[in-house]
C-alpha positions in Angstrom: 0.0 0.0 0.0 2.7 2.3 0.7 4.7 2.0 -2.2 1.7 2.1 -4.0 0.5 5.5 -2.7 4.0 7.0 -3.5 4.1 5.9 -6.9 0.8 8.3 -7.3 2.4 11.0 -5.5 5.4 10.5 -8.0 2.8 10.4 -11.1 1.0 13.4 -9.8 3.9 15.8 -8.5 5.9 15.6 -11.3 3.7 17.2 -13.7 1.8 19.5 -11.0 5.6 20.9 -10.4 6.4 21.5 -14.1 2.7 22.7 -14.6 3.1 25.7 -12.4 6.4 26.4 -12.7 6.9 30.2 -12.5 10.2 30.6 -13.6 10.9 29.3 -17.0 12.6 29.9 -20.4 10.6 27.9 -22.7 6.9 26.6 -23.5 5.9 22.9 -24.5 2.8 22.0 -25.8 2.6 18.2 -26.6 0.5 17.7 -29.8 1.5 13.6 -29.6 3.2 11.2 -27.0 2.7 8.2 -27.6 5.0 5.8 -29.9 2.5 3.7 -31.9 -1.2 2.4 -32.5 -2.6 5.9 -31.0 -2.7 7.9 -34.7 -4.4 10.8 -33.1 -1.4 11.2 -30.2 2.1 10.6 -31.8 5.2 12.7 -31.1 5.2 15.9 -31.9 5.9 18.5 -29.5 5.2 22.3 -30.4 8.2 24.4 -28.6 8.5 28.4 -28.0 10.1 30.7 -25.9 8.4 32.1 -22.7 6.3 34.8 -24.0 6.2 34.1 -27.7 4.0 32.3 -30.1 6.6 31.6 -33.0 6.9 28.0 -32.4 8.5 25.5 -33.9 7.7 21.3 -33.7 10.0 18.7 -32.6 8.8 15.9 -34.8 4.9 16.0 -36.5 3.6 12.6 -36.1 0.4 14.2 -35.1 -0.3 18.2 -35.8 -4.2 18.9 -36.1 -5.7 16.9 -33.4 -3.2 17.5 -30.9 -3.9 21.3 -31.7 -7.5 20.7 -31.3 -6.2 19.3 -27.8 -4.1 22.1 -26.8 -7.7 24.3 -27.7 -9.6 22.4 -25.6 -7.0 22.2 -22.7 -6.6 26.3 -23.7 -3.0 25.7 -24.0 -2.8 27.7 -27.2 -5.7 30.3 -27.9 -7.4 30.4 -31.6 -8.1 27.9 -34.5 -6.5 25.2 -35.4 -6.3 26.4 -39.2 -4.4 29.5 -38.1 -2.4 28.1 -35.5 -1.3 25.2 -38.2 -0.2 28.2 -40.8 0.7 31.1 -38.9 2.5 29.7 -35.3 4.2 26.6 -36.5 7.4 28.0 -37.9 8.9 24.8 -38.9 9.4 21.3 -38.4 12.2 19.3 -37.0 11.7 15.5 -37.7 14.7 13.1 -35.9 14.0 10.5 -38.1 11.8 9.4 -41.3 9.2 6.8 -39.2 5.7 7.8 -39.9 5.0 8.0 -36.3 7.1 11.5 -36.4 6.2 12.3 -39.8 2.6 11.6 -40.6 1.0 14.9 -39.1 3.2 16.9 -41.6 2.4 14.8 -44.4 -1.2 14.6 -43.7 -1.5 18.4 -42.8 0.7 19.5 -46.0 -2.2 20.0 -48.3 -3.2 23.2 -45.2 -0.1 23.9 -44.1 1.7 27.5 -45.0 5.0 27.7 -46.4 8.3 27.3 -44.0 11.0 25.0 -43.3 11.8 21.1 -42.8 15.0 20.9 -40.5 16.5 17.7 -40.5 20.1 15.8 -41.0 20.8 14.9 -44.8 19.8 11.0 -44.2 16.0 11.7 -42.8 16.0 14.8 -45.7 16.7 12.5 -48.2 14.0 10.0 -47.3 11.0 12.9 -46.8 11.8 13.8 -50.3 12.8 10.4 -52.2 9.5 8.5 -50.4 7.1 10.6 -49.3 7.1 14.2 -50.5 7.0 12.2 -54.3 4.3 11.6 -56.5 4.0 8.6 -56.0 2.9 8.4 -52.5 1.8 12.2 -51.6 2.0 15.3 -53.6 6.2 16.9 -53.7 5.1 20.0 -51.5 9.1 20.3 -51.1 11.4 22.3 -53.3 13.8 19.2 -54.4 12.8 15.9 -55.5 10.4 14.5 -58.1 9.2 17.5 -60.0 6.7 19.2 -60.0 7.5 21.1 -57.6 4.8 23.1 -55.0 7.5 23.9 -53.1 5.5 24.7 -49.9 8.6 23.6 -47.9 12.1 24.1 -48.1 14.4 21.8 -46.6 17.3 22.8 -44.6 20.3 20.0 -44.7 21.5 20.1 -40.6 25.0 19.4 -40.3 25.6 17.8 -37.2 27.6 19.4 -34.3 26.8 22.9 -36.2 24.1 25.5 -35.1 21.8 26.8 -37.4 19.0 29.6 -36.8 15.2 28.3 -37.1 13.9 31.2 -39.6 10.9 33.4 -38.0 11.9 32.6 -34.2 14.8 33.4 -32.0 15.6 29.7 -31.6 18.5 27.9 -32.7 19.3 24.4 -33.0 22.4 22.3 -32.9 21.6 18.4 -34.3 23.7 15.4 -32.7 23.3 11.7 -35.0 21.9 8.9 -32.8 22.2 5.6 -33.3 18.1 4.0 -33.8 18.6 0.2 -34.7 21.8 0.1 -35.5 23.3 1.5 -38.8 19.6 3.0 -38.7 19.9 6.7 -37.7 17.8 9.2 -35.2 18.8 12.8 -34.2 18.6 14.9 -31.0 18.5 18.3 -31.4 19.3 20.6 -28.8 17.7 24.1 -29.2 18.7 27.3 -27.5 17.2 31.0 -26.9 20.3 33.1 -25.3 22.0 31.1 -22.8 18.9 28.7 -22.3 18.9 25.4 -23.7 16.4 22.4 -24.0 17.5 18.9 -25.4 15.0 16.4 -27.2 15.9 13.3 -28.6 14.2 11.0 -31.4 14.0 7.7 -31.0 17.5 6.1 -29.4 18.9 3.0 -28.8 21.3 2.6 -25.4 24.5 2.2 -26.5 25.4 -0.5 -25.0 22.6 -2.3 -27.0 23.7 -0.4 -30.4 27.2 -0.9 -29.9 28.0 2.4 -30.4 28.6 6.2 -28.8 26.3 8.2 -29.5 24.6 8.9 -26.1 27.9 9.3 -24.8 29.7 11.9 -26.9 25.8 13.9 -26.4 26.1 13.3 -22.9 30.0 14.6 -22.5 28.8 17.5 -24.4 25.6 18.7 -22.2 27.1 17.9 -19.1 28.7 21.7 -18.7 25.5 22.8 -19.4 23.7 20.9 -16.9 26.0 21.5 -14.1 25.8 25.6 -15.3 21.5 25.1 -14.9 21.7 26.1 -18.5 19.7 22.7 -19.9 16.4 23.7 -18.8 14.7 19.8 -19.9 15.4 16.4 -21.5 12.9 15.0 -23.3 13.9 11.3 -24.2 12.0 8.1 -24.7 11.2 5.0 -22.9 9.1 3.1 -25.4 9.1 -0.3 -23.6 8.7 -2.0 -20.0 11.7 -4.4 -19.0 10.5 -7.2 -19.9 11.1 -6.8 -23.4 14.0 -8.9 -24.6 16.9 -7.0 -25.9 17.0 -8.0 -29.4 13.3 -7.4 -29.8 14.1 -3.5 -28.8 14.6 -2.2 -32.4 16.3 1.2 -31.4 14.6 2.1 -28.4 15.0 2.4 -24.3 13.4 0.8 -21.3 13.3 2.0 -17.7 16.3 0.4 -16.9 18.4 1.5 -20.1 17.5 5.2 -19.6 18.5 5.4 -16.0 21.3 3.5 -17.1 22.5 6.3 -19.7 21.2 8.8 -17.2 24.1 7.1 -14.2 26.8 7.7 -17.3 25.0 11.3 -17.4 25.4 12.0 -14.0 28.8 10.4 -13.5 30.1 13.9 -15.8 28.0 16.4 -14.2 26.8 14.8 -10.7 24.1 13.2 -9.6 22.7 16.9 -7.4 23.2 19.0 -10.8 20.9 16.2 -12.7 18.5 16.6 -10.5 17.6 20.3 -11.2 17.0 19.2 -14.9 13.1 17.8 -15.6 13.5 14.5 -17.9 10.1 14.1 -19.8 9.5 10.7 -20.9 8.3 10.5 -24.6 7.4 7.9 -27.1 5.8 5.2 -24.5 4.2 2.8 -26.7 1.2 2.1 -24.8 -0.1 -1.5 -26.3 -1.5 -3.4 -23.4 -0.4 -2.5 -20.2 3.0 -1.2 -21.2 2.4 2.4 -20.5 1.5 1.6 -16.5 4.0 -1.1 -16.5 7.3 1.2 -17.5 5.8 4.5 -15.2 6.0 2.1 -12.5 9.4 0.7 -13.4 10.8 4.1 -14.0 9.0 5.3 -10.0 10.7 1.9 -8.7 14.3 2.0 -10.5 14.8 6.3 -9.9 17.4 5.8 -7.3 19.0 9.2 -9.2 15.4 10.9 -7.9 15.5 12.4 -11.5 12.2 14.9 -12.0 10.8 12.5 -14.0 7.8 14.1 -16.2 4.5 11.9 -18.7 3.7 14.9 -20.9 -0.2 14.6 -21.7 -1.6 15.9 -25.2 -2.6 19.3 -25.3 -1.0 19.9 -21.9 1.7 22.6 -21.6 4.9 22.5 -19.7 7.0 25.1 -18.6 10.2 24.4 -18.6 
């Protein structure tokens, strides 16, 4: 009964304390969580700086209906029509699934003109398999002519900032390995000296034999320990109970606070603390999504400020 009770309090205070959190750099709205079967609520999270409505979207597996959500909730005020076309500024996708990607698609037909941000390997496959015309219309300005050229894409180099056009954002892309040689991307944005990190999908490296998380994790950790990294949003798409080579590219509880121990070996485990970690991409089939919140209340022996973002729910970060 006890633990049982402070698992709630964990589910409920985390959120409440990001909810109302007065002092903040940055806004969140969540237009998708969720990692699969949930059309309606995949990730895509719409991101601005404290008193602005120039936003951009990490990812766009779902755009209209998590607007309609963030309406409802009155997150956002207006239509979804003008919010769509005049607040979304761009798109960042991390990787070419259509579980990141289908809102944009879908939506493109509405959408206004602005950019695509991405590394060259996720550009290449918006434009060579989905932006053609042979699945969807080429609403891009490369590719399979014609060309409506509604977006432009902007090749990322990795390591390298770049400015996101029509905000005061910029964003600095770091590869990630997603099923190894498949590729993801985190992209770490910044206004002034403030920073958030998000990353796509992401296998451990220890599973993906590679180092990735590590070189991203060497290169945060100054800005962690200078409260400078105001929020990591990273995924934890299955309980522990799935078996490792049945993982395709993703995390469990136990990975992430795994990566989070290497983390917090660089910047220490009180400086971690300060930083909220929202938990993305849970792929709720079943039970799943109860089973890894538990895991991840059970296993936080870090006492990270472990955050569920909700649809249409803004976080202040």
């Amino acid at each position: 009964m006890v633990k049982k009770i402070w698992f709630l309090l964990f589910l409920f205070c985390g959120n409440h304390l990001i909810a109302q959190q007065k002092d903040f750099a940055f806004k969140v709205i969540p237009l998708g969580v969720y990692g699969s079967t949930h059309e309606g609520n995949l990730s895509s999270y719409m991101l601005a700086v404290k008193n602005s409505n120039d936003y951009v979207c990490l990812d766009a597996g779902t755009i209209h209906d998590g607007i309609e959500k963030a309406i409802d909730k009155k997150a956002i005020e207006g239509n979804a029509a003008d919010i769509l076309k005049k607040d979304i500024k761009g798109y960042l996708i991390s990787h070419p699934h259509l579980d990141h990607l289908a809102g944009l698609i879908i939506n493109s037909p509405d959408d206004s003109s602005k950019n695509i941000y991405a590394l060259p390997f996720c550009i290449n496959t918006i434009e060579e398999k989905y932006f053609s015309w042979k699945s969807w219309a080429n609403f891009g300005d490369e590719g399979e002519k014609p060309l409506l050229k509604k977006y432009h894409y902007v090749d990322l180099s990795e390591n390298v900032e770049t400015p996101l056009a029509n905000t005061n954002l910029f964003v600095q892309p770091f590869e990630l390995s997603h099923a190894n040689p498949y590729k993801s991307t985190a992209f770490l944005v910044r206004h002034d000296s403030s920073y958030v990190l998000y990353l796509g999908d992401t296998g451990a490296d220890t599973i993906e034999k590679s180092d990735k998380l590590d070189k991203l994790w060497h290169y945060i950790a100054a800005l962690v320990q200078h409260n400078q990294l105001k929020g990591i949003f990273i995924e934890v798409s299955f309980p522990d109970e799935q078996p490792k080579d049945k993982l395709f590219g993703h995390l469990t509880p136990e990975l992430l606070f795994d990566e989070m121990k290497r983390l917090s070996s660089l910047t220490g485990e009180k400086d971690l603390r300060n930083i909220p970690v929202i938990i993305t991409h849970i792929k709720p089939n079943g039970n799943n999504e109860m089973l890894i919140k538990k895991e991840l209340a059970q296993k936080n022996d870090l006492r990270l400020r472990l955050i569920f973002p909700h649809q249409g729910e803004m976080i202040r970060l």
